[in-house]
C-alpha positions, 0 to 999 in steps of 0.5 A: 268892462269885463274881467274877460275883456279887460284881460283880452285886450290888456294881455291880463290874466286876472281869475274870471272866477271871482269878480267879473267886472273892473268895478268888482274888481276895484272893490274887491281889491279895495274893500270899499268903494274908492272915491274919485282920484284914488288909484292902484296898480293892478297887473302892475299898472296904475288905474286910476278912478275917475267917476263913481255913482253910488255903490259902483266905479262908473269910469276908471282910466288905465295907463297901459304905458306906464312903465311896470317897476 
């Protein structure tokens, strides 16, 4: 998923002038490849990793009810 399309249907307003995609992203904010299980909060709100494939994040889940703190 984009970054712009991530932010439209989230109501986000992450930059669409670094990394482009939620894979980007995650790497970015991780600087690594997370593994499988591994989760952090971006705009306040868990995402957890769910599938990789080699040097990419294949599959992340989004809790967009999860009460921010």
């Amino acid at each position: 998923m984009t970054i712009r399309e991530l932010n439209r249907s989230m109501g986000w307003h992450f930059p669409t002038d670094g990394p482009k995609t939620l894979n980007g992203l995650l790497i970015d904010y991780l600087e690594s490849i997370p593994e499988v299980g591994t989760t952090v909060k971006l705009a306040g709100y868990p995402v957890e990793v769910v599938q990789t494939k080699g040097n990419a994040v294949k599959m992340a889940r989004i809790y967009p009810d999860w009460r921010r703190e």
